[in-house]
C-alpha positions, -999 to 999 in steps of 0.1 A, spaced: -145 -172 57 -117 -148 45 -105 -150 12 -67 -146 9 -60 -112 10 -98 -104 23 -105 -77 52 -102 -103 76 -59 -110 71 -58 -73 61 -67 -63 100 -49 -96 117 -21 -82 96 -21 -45 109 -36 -52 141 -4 -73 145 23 -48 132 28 -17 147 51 6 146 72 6 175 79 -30 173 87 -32 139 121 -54 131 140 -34 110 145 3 100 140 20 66 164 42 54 140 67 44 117 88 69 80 73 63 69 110 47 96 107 20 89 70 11 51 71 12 60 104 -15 85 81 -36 63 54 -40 32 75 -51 61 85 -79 70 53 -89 34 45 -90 27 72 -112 54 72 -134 37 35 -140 8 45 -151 -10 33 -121 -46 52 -117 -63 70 -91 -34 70 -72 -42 86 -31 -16 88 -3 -34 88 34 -18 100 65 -32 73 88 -12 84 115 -36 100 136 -64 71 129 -43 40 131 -16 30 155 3 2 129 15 29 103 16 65 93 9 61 54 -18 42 29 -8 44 -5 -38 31 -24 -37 29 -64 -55 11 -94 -43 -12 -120 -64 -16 -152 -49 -53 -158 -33 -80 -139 -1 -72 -164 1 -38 -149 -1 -50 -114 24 -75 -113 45 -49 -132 36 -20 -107 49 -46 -74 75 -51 -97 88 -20 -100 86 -7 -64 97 -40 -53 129 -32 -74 131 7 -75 132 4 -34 154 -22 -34 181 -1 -50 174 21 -18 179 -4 3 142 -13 11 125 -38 17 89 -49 24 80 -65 57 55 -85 34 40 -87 8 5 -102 2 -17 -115 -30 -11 -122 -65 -22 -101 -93 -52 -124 -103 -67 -117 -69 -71 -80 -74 -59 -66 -46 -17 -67 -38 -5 -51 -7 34 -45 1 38 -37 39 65 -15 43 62 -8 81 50 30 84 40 26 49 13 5 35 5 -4 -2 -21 -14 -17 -30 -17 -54 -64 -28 -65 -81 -34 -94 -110 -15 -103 -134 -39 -89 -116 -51 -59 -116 -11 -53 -146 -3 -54 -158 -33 -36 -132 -26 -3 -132 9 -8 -105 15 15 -109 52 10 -144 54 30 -131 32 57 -103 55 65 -121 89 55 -111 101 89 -76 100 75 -61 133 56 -56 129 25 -20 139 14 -22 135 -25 -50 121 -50 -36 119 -85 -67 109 -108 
């Protein structure tokens, strides 16, 4: 059985989004907001922060942002503050999934994908070797 925000939803929910059919447009091409969110991240404080180009791998988006958060504070306060900051751009996720107790928070932004882990939850997915056929755009450590 699939925990809330386990592997299992994760791939219903991308398997079931892709990018042609998508409701709604951003207002920013999916290069430049998969860039400003790796900022916002890191002017955060979030950790290991790595921005994937899934494009070529995956046919539901074109961008995996994956970062750490050291506490469940910092990642309620890193959805937070993307969940605001792209607001004021006129963004706005096409969901968002888990609570910061769970460890793993994902914000689906169409060709953009989010996901901030704990250290654990990290390490345990790792999200990074499942989609090492992707290029890696930026790793901030």
């Amino acid at each position: 059985m699939c925990d809330k925000i386990g592997p299992c939803n994760f791939i219903f929910l991308c398997s079931s989004l892709f990018k042609s059919s998508l409701p709604h447009e951003v207002t920013l091409n999916a290069q430049t907001l998969a860039h400003t969110i790796v900022d916002i991240l890191d002017e955060r404080l979030a950790e290991d922060i790595l921005l994937l180009d899934i494009a070529e791998v995956a046919p539901f988006a074109d961008y995996f942002v994956i970062a750490t958060a050291t506490s469940e504070r910092q990642s309620q306060a890193l959805v937070d503050a993307l969940l605001e900051d792209l607001r004021d751009r006129k963004i706005r996720p096409l969901h968002v999934e888990g609570e910061s107790f769970s460890g793993w928070q994902l914000l689906d932004y169409g060709s953009v994908i989010v996901h901030l882990f704990s250290p654990e939850k990290r390490a345990y997915y790792q999200l990074e070797e499942l989609w090492s056929n992707a290029k890696v755009v930026v790793r901030m450590q």
